[in-house]
N, C-alpha and C positions, 0 to 999 in steps of 0.2 A: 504493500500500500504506500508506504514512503517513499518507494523509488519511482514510483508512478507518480508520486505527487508528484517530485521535483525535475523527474525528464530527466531523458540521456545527458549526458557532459560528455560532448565530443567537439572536434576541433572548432567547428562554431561557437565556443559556448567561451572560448580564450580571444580576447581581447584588449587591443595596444591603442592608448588613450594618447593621443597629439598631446603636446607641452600646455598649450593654452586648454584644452579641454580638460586635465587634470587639473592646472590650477584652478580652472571655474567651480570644477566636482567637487576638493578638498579645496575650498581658499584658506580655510584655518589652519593648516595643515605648513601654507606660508605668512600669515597675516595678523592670526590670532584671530579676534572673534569678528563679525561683522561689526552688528552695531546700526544707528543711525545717526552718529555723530553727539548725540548727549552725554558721551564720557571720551575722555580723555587717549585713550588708548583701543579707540573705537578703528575699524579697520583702515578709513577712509583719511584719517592719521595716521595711520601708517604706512599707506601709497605715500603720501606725502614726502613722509622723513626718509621713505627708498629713494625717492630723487635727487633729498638733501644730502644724503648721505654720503651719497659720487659726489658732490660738490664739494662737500667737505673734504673728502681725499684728496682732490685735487689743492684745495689752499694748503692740508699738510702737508703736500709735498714741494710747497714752494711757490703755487701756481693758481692765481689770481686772487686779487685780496677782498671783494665784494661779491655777494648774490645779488639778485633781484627775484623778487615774485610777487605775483596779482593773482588777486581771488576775484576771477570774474563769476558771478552766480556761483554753478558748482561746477565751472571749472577754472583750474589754477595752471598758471605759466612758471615756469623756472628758470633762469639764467643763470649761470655760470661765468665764468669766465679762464677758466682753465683752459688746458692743450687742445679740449676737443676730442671728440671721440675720433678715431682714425678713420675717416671716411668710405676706406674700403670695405670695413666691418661695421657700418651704421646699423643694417638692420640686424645683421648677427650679433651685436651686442643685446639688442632690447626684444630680441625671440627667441635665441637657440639657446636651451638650459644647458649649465656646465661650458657655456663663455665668455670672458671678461680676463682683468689683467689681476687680478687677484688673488694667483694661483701661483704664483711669484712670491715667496716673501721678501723676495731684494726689493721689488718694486712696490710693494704695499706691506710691510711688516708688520704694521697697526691697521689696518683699514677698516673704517667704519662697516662700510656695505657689505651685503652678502655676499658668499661669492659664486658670483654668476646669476643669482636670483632673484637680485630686489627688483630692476627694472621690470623684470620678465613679468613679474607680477601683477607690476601698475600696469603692464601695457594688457596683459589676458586681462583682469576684472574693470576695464575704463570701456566705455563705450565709443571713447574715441580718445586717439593718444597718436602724437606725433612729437617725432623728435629731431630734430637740427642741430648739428657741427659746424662749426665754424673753425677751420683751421688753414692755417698762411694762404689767406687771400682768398683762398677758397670756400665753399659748402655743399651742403646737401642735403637733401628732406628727405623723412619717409612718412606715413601716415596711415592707422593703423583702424580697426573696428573691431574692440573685443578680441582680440589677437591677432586679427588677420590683416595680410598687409593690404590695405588697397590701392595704395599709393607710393611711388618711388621716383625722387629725380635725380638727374646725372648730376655728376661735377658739374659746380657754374662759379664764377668769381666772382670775392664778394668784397665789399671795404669795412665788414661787420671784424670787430676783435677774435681772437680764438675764444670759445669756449663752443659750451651745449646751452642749447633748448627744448627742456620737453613740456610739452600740454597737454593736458589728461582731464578726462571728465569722467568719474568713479561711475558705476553701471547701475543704473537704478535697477535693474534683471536682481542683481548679485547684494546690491546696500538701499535696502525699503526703504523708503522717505527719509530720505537722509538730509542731515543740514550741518555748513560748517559750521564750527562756533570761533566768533574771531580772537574772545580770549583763550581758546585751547593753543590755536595757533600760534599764537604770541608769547603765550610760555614754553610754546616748542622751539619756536626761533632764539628768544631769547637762554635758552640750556644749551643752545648749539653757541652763541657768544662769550658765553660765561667758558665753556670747554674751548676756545679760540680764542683768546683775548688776540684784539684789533682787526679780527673780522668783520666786515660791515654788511648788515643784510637789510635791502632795505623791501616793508611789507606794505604793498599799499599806499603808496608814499608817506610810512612810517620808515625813520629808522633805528637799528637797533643794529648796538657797538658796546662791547666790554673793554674798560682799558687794565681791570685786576682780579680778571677771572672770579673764582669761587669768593672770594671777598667778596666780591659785587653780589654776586645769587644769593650769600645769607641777608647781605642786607639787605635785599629785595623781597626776601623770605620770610624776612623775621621783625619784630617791631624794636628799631636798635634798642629806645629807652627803657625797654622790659629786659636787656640782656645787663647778666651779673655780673659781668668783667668785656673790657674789647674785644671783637674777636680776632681770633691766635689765624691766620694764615702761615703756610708753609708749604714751601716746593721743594723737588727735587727733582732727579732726572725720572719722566714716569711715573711722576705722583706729584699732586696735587692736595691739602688737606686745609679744611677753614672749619672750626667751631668754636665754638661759648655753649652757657648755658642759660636759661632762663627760668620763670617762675611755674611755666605748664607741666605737666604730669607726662609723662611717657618720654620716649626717645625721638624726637625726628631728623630722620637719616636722608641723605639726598647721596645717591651710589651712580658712579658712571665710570664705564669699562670704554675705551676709545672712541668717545663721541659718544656713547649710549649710555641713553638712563636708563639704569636696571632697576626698574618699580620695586621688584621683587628682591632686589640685594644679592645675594650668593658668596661665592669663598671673600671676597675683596671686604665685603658690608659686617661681615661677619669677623674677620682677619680684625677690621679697623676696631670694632667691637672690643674684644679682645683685649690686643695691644694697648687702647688707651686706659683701659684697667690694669692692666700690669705698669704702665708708664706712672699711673696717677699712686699706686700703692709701694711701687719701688723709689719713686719721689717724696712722698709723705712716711715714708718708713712704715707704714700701716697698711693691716691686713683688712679694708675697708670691703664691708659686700659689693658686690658688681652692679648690683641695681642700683645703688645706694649712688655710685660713683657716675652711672649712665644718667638716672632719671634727669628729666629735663632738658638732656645737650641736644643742642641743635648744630647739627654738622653736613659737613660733606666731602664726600670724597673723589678724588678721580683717579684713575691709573690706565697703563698705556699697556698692554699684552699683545707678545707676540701671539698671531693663530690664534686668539682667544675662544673656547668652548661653549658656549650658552647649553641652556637646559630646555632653548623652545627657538624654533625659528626664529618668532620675535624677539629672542636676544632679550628678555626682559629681566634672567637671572642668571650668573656666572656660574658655571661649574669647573672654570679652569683651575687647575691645582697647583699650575708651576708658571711663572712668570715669562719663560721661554723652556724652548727643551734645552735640559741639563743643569738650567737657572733656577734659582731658589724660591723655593714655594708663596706662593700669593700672600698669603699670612705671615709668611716667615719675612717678606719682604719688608710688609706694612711695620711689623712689629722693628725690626731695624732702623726704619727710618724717624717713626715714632720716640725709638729708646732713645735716639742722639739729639733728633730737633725740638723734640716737643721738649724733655727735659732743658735741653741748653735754654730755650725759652724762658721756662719757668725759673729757671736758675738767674738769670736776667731780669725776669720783670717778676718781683714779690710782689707784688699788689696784685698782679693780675694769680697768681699761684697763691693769695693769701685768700681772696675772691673766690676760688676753685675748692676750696680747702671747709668754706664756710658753707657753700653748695650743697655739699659731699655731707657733710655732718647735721644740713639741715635736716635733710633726705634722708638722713638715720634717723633722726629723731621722730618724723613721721613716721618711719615704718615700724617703730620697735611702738610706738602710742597706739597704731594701729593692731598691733598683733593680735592683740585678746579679743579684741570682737572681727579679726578677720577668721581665726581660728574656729568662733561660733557659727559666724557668718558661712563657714564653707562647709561645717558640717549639716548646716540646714540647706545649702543648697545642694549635698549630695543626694539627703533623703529626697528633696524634691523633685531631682531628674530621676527618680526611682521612676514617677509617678506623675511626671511635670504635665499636667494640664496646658499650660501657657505655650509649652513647644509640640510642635507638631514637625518634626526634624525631615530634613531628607538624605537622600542616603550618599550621596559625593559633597565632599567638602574641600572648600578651599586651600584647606593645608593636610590635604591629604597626602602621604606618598606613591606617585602614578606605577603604575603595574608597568613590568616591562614590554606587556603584549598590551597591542593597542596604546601606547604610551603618549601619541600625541594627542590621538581623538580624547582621551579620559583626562589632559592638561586644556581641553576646550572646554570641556563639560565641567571643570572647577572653576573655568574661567568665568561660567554662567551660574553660579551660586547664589541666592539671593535668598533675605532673610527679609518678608515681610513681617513688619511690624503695626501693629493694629489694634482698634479697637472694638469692643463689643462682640457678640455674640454670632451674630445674626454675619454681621461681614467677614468675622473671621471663618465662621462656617462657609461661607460665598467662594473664598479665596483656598480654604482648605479642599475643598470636595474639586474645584477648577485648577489648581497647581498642579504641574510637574513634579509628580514625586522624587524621582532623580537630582534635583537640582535644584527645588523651591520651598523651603520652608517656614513656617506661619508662627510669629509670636503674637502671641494675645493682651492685650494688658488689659485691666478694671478698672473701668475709669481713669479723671486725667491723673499722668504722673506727677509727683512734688515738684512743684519750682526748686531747682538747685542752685541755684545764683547766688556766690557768695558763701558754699556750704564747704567743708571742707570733704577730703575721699571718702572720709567713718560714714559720713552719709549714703554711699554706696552698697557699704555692707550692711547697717542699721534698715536701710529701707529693702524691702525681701523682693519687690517687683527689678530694681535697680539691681540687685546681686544678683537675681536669676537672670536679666539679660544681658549683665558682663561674663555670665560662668552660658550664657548661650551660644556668645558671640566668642567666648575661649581667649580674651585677649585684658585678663587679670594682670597676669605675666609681661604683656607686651605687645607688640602688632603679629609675634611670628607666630602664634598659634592661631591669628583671625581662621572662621571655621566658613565664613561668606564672604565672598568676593563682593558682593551689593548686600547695603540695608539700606532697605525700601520703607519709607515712614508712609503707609496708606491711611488715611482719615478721610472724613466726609468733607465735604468742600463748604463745610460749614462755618462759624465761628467758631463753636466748639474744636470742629476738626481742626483749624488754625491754629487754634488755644493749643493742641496736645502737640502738633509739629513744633511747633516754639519749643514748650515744655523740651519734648526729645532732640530738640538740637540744644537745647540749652547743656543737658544732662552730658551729649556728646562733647562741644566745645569744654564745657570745664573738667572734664577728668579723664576725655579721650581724646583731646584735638587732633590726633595721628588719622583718624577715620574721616575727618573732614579735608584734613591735608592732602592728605592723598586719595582722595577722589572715589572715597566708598559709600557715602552719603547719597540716599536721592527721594525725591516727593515722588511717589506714584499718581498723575495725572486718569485721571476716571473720566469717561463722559456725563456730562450733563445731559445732554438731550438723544431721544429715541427718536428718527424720525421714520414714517414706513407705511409704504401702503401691500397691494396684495401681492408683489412679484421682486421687491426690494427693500432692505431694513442697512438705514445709516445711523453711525452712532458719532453724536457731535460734542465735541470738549468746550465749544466755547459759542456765542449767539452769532458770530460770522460764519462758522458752518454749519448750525442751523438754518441759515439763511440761504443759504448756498443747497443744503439738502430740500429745502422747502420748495425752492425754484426747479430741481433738478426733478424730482416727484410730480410736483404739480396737483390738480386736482384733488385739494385740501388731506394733504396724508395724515395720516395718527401722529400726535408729537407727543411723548413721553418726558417730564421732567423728571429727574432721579435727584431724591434731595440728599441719599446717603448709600453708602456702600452696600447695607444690607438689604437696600430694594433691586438691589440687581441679580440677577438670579446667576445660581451656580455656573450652568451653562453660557450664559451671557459671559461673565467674569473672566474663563477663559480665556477669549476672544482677547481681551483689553493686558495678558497677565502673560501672553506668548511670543512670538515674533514681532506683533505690533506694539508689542507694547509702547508706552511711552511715559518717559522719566525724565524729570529736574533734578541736575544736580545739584547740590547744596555747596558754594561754595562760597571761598574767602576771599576777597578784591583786597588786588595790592593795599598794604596802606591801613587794612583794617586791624585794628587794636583788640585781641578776644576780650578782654574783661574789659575795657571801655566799651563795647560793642553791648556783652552780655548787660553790665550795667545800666547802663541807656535804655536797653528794649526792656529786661528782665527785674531790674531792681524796681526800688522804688519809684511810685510816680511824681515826678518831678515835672516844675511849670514847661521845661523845654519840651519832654515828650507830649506833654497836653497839646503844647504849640505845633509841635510835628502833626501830630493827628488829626488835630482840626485843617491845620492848613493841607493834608491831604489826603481827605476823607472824602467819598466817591459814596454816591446814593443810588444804589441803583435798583428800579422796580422790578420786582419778579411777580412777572405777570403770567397771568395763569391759561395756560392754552386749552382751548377747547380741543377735545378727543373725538374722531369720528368712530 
């Protein structure tokens, strides 16, 4: 009966997939996840930063000191100004996999790019993508559809500079409704600065130049008048290091392996880790905890690796062990460079190491204040996940360790981990019974959570709904246990529902800012309106496509308001919680101050907030539609 189901397997049934059909099949497989552009490391950034990435090789090796790019709609142009691709292999550079100069490490020893695969990419999943050399006096086009070439021109002479241009417009086939966001881009461009000091890229006729590298990105990063001492920069040949510490909870780390931000960290993130706890306890003659000595630093690191290793196409976490072959291991490196500079530093500047010292000792004294009722704290929340009502888990996690079989698909499917957060009964039931079990799981809270503003950590453990979702989210310890890649704050689009999003971003900013930081935060957008007559049902998020679905219908269709989560049914939910979904992320604009921020919105009300509110307070009627 079984071999009848599934049919002969004869030579038919073996099958050789073209370069661009494969990357269409698996795009994650080179790109990481799709996306529609509402996060940060969405795929459509990362066509991107393959294009930048050849540029950037080219200024490391000497070879031209500016970019240029334009985001026209959704699509973007890129200039260089390097050597130029070699003309004679224009199009074999940006179609045939396993081509490129990259395969050289005389000639690219550090290179950013893949090798031989990032173009390849952007040109299979864009709907259209062309690319131009300009090289001594000469050029040449070629011009592309989804991978295929449709267009090619001879040599012609030209009085344009050397470099490339490619133009790409990402496939809507391949990345559903997608939208750039121009601050994602801006902090992309800008980490490629920061890793190049006196590179000039200009976005939009913005420009954007670092003159002191990682110097520059913390203070950009970080709000200087909250930091406890200057911060310590320090170079070397192949590393780069810049941190302080400040008054926020946790560690945040900013990691980059030859041009690339490894989100995810690996041997390098972890090496610096490390080391500056031996440097800071060999320094202080004292056997100080490691958390004790980490909490609060905000750092960053960069280093230069021959052949560097990643653990995912996208290059998002190092697994390299050895700094070259036969050269000293990654760690081993960090921690030398660390033992001589960093000390010599501190040995030099006592105010800034007496600073560092007070830091350290503060952060004991909180943790040992804390002990007695984290101790209680964790033993009620063991009994709890006995039994936890509030989670409804699913079965891949974020920081899981990927199986060797299937290892890339099961690194996509961690990638898509999301931890809806909710409230009530009735929605959480909605989103439970319509979730992906594999990848989606549902926390419940009871009503609104405590304003935390101004509370110190004890309040995390003392409150039992606040310790069940830091021991949900596994990131007690730090960011390395996060167990969801997304937490998703779903509420009604009510004031209440408002009231509780504040509430849980408040709770996030003051004793986890690493999950806002780094782009794990997001508002679950629902539809408001049902529109539908007998042969079509549209579901609208705001009164502009209401309007738009009302016209497109015609002959007065059923309109549905939806005032909360739980009136939307299981089935519907689906729909809104899957590929289409759609997510706000919860982010920080340069400049912002977290406890000036949280104090303002969250503290007491003060004549300015009054003043704020009034002056932008918006009335708006909700009028009640007639149902046919």
């Amino acid at each position: 009966m079984a071999a009848e189901q599934f049919g002969k397997y004869t030579e038919d049934d073996i099958k050789s997939l073209d370069w661009k059909d494969h990357i269409r099949l698996r795009p994650g497989m080179y790109i990481g996840k799709l996306g529609d552009g509402t996060a940060p490391d969405d795929g459509i950034y990362v066509l991107l930063k393959e294009v930048i990435d050849n540029c950037i090789d080219e200024y490391a090796m000497g070879f031209g000191k500016s970019i240029q790019i334009q985001l026209d709609g959704k699509s973007i142009h890129v200039r260089d100004f390097g050597r130029g691709i070699p003309l004679g292999k224009l199009v074999d550079v940006v179609s045939k996999i396993n081509t490129g100069a990259k395969y050289d490490s005389k000639a690219f020893q550090k290179s950013v790019g893949l090798n031989g695969v990032g173009t390849k990419a952007v040109n299979a999943l864009s709907s259209h993508f062309m690319v131009a050399a300009y090289r001594d006096g000469k050029t040449k086009m070629a011009e592309f559809e989804r991978g295929k070439l449709i267009k090619e021109t001879k040599e012609e002479k030209t009085t344009e500079p050397n470099g490339t241009l490619v133009s790409f417009t990402p496939d809507e086939q391949i990345f559903k409704n997608y939208h750039f966001r121009i601050d994602f881009i801006e902090n992309q461009l800008l980490n490629y600065c920061y890793l190049n000091a006196g590179l000039v890229i200009q976005f939009n006729n913005k420009k954007f130049v670092s003159k002191n590298g990682l110097l520059d990105l913390l203070q950009h990063k970080t709000n200087t008048d909250e930091l406890r001492y200057p911060i310590i920069h320090l170079k070397g040949e192949d590393i780069e290091v810049a941190l302080s510490h400040n008054n926020d909870y946790g560690e945040d780390l900013y990691s980059f392996v030859n041009g690339q931000y490894t989100t995810q960290g690996g041997t390098h993130q972890q090496g610096f880790r490390e080391a500056f706890v031996k440097v800071a306890r060999d320094f202080f003659k004292k056997d100080y905890e490691a958390s004790d000595i980490r909490t609060s630093i905000v750092a960053a690191i960069s280093i230069r690796v021959q052949e560097p290793v990643f653990e995912s196409q996208t290059k998002t976490k190092l697994g390299s062990q050895h700094m070259y072959e036969g050269g000293p291991s990654v760690k081993k490196f960090i921690e030398e460079f660390l033992a001589k500079e960093l000390d010599n530093f501190l040995h030099r500047n006592a105010s800034v190491a007496d600073a560092l010292k007070k830091r350290i000792e503060q952060s004991e004294r909180e943790r040992k204040e804390l002990a007695g009722i984290k101790k209680i704290a964790n033993e009620r929340a063991k009994k709890a996940n006995l039994h936890n009502k509030k989670l409804r888990d699913c079965r891949i996690h974020f920081n899981d360790e990927p199986p060797v079989k299937n290892r890339q698909e099961y690194i996509e499917l961690m990638n898509q981990t999301t931890l809806f957060i909710t409230e009530g009964d009735s929605a959480s039931g909605s989103i439970t019974k319509s979730r992906h079990v594999d990848t989606q799981a549902v926390f419940s809270l009871r009503g609104k959570p405590l304003n935390s503003y101004g509370l110190t950590k004890k309040i995390v453990y003392e409150n039992e709904e606040f310790n069940l979702l830091q021991h949900a989210l596994n990131i007690e310890e730090g960011m390395d246990g996060l167990r969801y890649k997304n937490i998703v704050i779903a509420t009604d689009a009510d004031v209440d529902g408002m009231h509780i999003r504040l509430l849980l971003m408040t709770f996030f900013l003051q004793f986890f800012p690493e999950l806002v930081k780094q782009n794990h935060v997001f508002i679950l957008e629902t539809p408001l309106f049902r529109v539908r007559n007998k042969q079509e049902t549209i579901y609208c998020y705001d009164e502009a496509e209401k309007q738009a679905a009302v016209a497109k219908l015609g002959n007065k269709p059923e309109i549905t308001r939806f005032k909360g989560l739980g009136e939307i049914s299981p089935e519907e939910f689906g729909k809104f919680i899957g590929a289409d979904i759609r997510l706000q992320p919860v982010l920080l604009e340069q400049g912002d101050h977290i406890q000036q921020l949280l104090e303002y919105y969250m503290g007491k009300n003060t004549p300015q907030r009054q003043e704020f509110i009034i002056e932008n307070l918006r009335v708006e009627l909700d009028l009640i539609e007639e149902t046919v």
